[in-house]
Biopython code that builds the backbone (N, CA, C, O; Angstrom):
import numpy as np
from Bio.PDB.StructureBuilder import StructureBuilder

atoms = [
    (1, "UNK", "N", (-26.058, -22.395, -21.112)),
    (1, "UNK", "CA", (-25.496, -22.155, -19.793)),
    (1, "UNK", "C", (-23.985, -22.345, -19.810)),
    (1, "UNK", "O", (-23.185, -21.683, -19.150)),
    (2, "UNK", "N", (-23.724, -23.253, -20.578)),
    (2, "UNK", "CA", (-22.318, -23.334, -20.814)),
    (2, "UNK", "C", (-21.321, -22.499, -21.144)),
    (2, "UNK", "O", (-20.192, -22.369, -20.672)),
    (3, "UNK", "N", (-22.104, -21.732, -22.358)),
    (3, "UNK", "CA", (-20.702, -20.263, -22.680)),
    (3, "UNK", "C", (-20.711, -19.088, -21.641)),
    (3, "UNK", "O", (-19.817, -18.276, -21.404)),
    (4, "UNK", "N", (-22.133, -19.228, -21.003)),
    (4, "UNK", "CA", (-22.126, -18.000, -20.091)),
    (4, "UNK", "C", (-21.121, -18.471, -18.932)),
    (4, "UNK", "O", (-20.597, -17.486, -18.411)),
    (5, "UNK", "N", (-20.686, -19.716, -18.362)),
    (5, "UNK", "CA", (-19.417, -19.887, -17.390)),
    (5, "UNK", "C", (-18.298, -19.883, -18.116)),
    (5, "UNK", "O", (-17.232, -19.675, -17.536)),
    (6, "UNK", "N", (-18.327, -20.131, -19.634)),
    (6, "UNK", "CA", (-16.735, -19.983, -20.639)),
    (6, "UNK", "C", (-17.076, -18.531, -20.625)),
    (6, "UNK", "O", (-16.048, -17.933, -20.941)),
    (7, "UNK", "N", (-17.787, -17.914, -20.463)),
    (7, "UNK", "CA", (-17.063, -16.249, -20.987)),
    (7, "UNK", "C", (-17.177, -15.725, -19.448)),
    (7, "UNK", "O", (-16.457, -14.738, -19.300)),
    (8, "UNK", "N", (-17.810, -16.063, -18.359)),
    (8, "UNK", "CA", (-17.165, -15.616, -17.171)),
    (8, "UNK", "C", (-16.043, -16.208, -16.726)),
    (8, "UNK", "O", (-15.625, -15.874, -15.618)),
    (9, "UNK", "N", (-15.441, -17.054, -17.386)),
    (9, "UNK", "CA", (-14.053, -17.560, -17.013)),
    (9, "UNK", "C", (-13.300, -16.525, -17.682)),
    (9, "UNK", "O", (-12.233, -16.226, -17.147)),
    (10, "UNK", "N", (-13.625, -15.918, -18.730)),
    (10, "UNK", "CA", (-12.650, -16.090, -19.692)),
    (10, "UNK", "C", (-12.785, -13.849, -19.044)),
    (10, "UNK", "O", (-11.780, -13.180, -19.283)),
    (11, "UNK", "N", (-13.381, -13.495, -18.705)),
    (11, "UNK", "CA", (-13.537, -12.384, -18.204)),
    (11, "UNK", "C", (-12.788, -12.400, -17.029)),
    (11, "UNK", "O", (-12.072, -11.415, -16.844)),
    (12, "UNK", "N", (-12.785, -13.020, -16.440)),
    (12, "UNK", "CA", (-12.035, -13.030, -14.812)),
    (12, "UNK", "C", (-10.454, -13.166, -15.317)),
    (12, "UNK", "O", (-9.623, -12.313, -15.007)),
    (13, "UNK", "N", (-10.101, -14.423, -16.195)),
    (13, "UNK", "CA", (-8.652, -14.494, -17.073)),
    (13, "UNK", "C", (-8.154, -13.098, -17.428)),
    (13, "UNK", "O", (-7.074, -12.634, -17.063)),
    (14, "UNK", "N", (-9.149, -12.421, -18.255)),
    (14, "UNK", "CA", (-8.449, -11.518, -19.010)),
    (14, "UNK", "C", (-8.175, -10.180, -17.598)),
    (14, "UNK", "O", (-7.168, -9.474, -17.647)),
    (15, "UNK", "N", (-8.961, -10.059, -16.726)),
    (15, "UNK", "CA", (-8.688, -9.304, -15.514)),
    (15, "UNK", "C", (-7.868, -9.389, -14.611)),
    (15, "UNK", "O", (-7.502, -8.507, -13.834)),
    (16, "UNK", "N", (-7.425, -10.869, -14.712)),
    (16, "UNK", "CA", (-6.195, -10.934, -14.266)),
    (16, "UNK", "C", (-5.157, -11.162, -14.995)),
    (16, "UNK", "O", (-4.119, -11.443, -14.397)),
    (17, "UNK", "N", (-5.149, -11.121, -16.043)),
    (17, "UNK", "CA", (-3.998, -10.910, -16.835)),
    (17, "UNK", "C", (-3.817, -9.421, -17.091)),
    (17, "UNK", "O", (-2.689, -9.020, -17.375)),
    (18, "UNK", "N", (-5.014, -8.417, -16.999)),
    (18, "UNK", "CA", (-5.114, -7.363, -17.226)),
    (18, "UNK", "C", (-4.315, -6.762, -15.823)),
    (18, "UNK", "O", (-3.510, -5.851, -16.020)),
    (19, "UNK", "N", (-4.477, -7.153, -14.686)),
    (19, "UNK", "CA", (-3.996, -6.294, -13.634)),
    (19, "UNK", "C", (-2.241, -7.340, -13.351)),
    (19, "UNK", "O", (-1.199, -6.777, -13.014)),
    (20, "UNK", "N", (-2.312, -8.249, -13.499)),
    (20, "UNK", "CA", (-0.829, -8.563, -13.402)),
    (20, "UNK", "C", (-0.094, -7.971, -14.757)),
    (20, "UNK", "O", (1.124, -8.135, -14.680)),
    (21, "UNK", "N", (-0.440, -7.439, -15.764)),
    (21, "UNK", "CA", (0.544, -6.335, -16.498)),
    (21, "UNK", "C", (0.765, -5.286, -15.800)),
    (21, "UNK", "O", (1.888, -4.783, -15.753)),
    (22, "UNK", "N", (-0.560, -4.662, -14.971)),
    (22, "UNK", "CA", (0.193, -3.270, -14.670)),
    (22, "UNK", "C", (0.406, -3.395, -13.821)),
    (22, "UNK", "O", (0.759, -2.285, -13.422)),
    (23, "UNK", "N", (0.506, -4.336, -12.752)),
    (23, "UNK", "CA", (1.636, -4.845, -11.569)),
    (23, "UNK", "C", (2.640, -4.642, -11.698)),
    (23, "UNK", "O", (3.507, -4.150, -10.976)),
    (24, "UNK", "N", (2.601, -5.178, -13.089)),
    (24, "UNK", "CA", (4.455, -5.433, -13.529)),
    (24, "UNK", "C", (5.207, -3.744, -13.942)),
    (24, "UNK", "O", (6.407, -3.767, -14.212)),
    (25, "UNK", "N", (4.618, -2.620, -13.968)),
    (25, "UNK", "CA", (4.867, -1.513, -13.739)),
    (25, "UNK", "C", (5.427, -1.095, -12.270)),
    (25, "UNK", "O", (4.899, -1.554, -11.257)),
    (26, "UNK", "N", (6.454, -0.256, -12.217)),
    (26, "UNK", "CA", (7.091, -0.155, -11.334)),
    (26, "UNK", "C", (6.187, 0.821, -10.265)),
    (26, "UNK", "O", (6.099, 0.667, -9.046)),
    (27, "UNK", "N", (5.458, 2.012, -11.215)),
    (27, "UNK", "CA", (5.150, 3.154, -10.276)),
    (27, "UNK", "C", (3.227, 2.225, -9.881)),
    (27, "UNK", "O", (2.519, 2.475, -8.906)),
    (28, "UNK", "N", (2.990, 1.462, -10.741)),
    (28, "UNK", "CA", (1.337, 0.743, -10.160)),
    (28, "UNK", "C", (2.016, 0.351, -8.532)),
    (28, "UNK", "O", (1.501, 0.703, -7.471)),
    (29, "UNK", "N", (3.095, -0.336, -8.654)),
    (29, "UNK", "CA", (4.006, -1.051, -7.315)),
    (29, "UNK", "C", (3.627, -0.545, -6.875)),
    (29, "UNK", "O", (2.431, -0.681, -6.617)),
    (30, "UNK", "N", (4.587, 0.754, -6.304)),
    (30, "UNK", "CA", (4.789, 1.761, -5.399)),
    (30, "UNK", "C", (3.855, 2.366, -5.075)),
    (30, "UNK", "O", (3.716, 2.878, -3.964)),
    (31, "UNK", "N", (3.083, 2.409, -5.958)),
    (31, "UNK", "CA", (1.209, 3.792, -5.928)),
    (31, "UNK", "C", (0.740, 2.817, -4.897)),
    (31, "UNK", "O", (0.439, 3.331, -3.819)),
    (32, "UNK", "N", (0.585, 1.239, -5.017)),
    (32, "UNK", "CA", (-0.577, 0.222, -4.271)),
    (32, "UNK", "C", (0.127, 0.252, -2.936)),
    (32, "UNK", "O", (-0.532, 0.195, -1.898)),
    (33, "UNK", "N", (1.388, 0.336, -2.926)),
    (33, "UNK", "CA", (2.010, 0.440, -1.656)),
    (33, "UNK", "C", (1.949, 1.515, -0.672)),
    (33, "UNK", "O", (1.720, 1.504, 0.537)),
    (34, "UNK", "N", (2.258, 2.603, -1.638)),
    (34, "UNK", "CA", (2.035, 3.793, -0.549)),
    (34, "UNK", "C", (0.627, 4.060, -0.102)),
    (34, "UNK", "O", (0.434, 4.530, 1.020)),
    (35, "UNK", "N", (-0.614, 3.721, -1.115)),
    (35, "UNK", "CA", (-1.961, 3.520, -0.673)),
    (35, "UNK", "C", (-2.090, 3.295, 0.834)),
    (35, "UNK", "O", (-2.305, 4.045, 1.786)),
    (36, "UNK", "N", (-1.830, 1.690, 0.665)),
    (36, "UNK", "CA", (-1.855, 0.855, 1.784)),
    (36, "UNK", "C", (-1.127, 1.251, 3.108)),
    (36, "UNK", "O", (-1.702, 1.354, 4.192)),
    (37, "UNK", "N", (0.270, 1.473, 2.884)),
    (37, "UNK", "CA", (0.970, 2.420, 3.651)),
    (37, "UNK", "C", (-0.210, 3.600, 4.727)),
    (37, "UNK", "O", (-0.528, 3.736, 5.908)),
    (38, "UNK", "N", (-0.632, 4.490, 2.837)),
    (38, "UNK", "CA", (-0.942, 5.766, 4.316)),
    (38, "UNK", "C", (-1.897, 5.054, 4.736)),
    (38, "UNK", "O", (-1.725, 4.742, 5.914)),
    (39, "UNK", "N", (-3.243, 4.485, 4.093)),
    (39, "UNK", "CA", (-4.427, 3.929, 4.835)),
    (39, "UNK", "C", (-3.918, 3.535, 6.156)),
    (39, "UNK", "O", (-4.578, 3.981, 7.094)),
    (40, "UNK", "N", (-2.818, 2.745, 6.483)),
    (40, "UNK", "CA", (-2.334, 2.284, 8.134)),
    (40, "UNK", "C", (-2.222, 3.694, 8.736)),
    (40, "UNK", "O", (-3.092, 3.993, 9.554)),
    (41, "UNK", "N", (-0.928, 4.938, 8.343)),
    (41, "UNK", "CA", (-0.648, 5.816, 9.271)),
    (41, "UNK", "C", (-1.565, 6.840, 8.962)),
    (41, "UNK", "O", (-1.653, 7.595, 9.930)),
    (42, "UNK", "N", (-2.508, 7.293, 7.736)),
    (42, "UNK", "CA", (-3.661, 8.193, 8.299)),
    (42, "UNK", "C", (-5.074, 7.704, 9.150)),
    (42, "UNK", "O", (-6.145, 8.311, 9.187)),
    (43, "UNK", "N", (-4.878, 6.982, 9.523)),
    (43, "UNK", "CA", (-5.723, 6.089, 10.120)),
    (43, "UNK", "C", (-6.392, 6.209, 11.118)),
    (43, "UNK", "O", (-6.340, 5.252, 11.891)),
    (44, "UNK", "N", (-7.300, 7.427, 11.523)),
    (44, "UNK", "CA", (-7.558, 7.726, 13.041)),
    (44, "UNK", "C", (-7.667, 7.027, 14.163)),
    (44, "UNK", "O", (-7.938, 7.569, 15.235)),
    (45, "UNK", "N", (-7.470, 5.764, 14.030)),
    (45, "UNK", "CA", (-7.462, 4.869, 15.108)),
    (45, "UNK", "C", (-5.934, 5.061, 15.240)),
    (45, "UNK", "O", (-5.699, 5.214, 16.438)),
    (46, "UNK", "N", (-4.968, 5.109, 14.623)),
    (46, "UNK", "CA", (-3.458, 5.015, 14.723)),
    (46, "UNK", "C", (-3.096, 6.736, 15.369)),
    (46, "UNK", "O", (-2.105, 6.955, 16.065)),
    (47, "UNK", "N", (-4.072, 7.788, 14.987)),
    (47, "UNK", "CA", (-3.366, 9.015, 15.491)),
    (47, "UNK", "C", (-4.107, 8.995, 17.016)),
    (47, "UNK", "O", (-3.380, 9.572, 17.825)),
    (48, "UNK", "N", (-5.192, 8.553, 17.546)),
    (48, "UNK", "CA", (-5.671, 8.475, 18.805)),
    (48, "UNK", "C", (-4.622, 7.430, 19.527)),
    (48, "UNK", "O", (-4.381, 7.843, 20.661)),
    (49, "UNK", "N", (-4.014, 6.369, 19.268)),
    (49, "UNK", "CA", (-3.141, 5.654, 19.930)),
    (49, "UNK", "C", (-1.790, 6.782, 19.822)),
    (49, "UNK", "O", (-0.983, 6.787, 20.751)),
    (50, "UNK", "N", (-1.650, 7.468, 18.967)),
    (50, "UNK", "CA", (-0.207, 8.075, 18.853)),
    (50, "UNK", "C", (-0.731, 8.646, 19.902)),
    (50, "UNK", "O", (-0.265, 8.159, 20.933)),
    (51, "UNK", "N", (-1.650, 9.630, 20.119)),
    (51, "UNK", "CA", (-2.153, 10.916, 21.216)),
    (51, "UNK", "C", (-1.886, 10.400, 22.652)),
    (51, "UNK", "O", (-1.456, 11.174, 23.507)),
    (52, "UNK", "N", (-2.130, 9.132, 22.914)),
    (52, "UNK", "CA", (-1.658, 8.301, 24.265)),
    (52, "UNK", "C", (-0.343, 8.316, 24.375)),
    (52, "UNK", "O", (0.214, 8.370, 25.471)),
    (53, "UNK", "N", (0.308, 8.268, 23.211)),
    (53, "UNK", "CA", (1.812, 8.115, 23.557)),
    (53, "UNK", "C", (2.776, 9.575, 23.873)),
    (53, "UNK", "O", (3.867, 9.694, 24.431)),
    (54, "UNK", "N", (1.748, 10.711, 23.184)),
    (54, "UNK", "CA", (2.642, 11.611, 22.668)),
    (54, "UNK", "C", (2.669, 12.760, 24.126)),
    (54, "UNK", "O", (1.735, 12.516, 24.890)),
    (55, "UNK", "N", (3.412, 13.716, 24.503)),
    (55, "UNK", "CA", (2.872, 14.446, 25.609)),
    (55, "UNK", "C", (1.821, 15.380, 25.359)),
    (55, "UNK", "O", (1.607, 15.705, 24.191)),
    (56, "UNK", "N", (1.237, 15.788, 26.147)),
    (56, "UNK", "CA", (-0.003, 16.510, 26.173)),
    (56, "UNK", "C", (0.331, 17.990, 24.952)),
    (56, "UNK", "O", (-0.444, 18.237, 24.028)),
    (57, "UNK", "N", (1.176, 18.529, 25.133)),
    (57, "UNK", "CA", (1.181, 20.042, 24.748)),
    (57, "UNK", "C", (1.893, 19.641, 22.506)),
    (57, "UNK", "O", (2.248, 20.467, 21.664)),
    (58, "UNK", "N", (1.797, 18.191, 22.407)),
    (58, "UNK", "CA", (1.993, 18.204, 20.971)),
    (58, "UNK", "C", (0.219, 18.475, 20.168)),
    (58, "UNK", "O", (-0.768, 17.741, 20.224)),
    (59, "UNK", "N", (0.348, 19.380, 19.701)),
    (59, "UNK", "CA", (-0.515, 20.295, 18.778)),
    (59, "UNK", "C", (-1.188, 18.780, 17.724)),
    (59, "UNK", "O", (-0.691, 17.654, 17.756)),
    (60, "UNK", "N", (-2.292, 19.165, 16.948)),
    (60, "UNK", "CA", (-2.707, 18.547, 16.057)),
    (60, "UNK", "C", (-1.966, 18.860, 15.009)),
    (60, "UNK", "O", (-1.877, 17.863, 14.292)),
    (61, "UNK", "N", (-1.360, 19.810, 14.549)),
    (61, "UNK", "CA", (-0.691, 20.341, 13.497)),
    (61, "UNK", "C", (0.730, 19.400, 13.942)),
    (61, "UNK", "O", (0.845, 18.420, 13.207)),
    (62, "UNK", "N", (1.360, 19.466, 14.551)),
    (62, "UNK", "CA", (2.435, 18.893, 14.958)),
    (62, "UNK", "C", (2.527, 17.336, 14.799)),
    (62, "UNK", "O", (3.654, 16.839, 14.809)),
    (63, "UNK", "N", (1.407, 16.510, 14.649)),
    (63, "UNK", "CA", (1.094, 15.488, 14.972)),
    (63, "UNK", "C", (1.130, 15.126, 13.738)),
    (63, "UNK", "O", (1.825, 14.286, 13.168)),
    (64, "UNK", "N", (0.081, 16.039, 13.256)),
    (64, "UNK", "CA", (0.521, 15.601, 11.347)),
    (64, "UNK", "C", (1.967, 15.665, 11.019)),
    (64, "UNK", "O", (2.382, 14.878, 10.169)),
    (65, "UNK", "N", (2.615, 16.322, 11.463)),
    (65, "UNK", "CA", (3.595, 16.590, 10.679)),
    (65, "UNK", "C", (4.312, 15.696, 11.097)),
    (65, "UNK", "O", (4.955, 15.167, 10.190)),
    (66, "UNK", "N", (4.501, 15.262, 12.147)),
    (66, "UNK", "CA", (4.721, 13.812, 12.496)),
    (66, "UNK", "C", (4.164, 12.490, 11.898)),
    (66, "UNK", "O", (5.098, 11.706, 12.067)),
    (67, "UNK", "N", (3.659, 12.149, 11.594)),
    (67, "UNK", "CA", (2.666, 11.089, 10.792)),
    (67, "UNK", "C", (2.967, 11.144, 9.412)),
    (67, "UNK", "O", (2.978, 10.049, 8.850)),
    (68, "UNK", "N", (3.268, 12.348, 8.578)),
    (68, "UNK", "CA", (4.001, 12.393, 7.340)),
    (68, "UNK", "C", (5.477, 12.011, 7.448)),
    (68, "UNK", "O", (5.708, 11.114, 6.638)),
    (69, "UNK", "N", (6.656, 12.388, 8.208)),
    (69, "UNK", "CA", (7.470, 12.102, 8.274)),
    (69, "UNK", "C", (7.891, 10.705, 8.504)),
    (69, "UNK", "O", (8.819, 10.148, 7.918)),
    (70, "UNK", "N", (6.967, 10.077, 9.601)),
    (70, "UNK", "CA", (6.558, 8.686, 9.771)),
    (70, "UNK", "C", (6.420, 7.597, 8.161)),
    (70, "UNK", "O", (7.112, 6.747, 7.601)),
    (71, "UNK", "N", (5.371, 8.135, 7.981)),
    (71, "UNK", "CA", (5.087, 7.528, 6.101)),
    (71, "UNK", "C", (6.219, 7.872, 5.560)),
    (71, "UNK", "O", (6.705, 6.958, 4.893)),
    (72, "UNK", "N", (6.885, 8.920, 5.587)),
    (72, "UNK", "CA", (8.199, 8.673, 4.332)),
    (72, "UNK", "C", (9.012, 7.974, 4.780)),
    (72, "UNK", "O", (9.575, 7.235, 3.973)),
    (73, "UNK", "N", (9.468, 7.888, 6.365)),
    (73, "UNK", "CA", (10.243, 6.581, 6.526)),
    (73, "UNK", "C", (10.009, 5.503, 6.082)),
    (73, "UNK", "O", (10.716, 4.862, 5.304)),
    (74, "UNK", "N", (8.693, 5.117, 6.672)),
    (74, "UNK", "CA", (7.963, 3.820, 6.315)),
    (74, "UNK", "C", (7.979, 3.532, 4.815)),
    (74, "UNK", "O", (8.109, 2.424, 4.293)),
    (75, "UNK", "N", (7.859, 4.456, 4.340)),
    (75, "UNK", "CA", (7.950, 4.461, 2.650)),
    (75, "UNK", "C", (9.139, 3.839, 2.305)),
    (75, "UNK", "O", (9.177, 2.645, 2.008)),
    (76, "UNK", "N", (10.194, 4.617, 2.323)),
    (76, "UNK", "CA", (11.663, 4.322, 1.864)),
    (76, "UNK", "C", (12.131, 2.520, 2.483)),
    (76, "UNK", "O", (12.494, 1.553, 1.814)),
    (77, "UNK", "N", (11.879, 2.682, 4.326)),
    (77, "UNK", "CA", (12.626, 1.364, 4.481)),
    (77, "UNK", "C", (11.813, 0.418, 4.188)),
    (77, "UNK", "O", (12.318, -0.688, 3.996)),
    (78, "UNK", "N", (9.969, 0.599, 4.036)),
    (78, "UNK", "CA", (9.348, -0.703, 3.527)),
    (78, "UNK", "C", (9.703, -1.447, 1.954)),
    (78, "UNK", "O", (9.735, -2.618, 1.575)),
    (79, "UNK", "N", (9.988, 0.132, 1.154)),
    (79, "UNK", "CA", (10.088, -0.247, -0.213)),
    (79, "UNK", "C", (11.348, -0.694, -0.208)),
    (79, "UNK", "O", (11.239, -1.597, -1.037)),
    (80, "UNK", "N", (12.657, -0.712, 0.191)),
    (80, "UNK", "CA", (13.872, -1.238, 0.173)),
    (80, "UNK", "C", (13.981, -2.083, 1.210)),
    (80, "UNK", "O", (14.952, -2.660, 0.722)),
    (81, "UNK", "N", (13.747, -2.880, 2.636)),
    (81, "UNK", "CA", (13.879, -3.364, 3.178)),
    (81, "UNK", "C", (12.910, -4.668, 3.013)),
    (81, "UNK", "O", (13.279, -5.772, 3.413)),
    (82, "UNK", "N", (11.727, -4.470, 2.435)),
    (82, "UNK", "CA", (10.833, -5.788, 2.451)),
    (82, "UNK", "C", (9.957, -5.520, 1.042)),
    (82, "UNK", "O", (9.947, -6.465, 0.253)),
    (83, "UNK", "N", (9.243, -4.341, 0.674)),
    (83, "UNK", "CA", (8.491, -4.800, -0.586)),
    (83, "UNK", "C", (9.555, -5.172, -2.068)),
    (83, "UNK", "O", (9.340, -6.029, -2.925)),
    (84, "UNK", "N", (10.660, -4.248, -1.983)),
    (84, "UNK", "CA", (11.850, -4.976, -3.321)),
    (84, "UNK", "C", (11.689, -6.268, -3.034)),
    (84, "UNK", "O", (11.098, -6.929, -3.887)),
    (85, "UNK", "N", (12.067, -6.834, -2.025)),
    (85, "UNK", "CA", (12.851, -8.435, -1.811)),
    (85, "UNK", "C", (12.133, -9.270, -2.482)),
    (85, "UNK", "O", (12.305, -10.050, -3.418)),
    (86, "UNK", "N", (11.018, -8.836, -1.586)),
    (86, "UNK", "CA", (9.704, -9.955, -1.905)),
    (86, "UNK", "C", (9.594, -9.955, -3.407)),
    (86, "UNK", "O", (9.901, -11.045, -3.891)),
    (87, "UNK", "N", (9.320, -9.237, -4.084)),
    (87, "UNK", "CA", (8.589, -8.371, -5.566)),
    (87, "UNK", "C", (10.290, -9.572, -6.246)),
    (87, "UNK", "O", (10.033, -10.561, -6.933)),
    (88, "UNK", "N", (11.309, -9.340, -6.013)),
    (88, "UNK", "CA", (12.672, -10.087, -6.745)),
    (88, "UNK", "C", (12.346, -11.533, -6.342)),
    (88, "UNK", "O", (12.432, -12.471, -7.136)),
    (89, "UNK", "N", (11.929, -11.669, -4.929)),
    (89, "UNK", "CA", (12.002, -13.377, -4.592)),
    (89, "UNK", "C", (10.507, -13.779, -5.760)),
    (89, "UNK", "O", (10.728, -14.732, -6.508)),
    (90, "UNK", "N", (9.685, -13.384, -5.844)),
    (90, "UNK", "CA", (8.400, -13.314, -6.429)),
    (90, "UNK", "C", (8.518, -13.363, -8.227)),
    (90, "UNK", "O", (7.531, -13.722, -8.870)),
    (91, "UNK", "N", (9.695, -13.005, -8.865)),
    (91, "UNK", "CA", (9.903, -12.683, -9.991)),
    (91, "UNK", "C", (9.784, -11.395, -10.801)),
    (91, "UNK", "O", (10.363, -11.154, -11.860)),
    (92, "UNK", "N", (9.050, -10.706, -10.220)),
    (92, "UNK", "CA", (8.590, -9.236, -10.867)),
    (92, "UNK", "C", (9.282, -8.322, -10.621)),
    (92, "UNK", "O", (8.517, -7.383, -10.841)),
    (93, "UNK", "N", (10.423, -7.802, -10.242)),
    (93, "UNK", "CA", (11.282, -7.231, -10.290)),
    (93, "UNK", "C", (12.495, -7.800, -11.037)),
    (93, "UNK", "O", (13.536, -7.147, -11.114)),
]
sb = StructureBuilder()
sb.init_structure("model")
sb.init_model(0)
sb.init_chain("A")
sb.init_seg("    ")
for serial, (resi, resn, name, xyz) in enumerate(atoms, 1):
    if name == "N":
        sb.init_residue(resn, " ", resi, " ")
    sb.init_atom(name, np.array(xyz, "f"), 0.0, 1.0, " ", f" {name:<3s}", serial, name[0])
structure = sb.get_structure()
């Protein structure tokens, strides 16, 4: 019973040593970020709250195209305004 908790230790170790290397890749960063990113703004709960805000005669097509433009902001000032900082205060940058 004993090696079977030394080699599930030692499996969980190497998985996280395995995913904090490719953390330490710049584009894994950015890929987990923008993930997370669109998951918030494609988010149909987020385009039914936009639809409350928006006036009646903005199109579904329009809306997307709004919601992309949205994410590349969000993209640019999250990745330079708060995910760099953190990632430098953190060491990995």
């Amino acid at each position: 019973m004993k090696n079977h908790k030394e080699g599930m230790g030692n499996v969980v170790k190497d998985a996280k040593d395995f995913v904090s290397g490719k953390f330490a890749n710049r584009m894994v960063q950015l890929s987990v970020y923008a993930g997370v990113l669109f998951y918030v703004v494609a988010n149909p709960a987020v385009f039914k709250f936009m639809e409350s805000l928006l006036p009646g005669r903005v199109t579904a097509l329009n809306q997307l195209l709004l919601h992309s433009v949205l994410f590349a902001v969000l993209m640019y000032v999250g990745t330079t305004m708060l995910f760099d900082p953190v990632l430098k205060d953190l060491g990995v940058l």
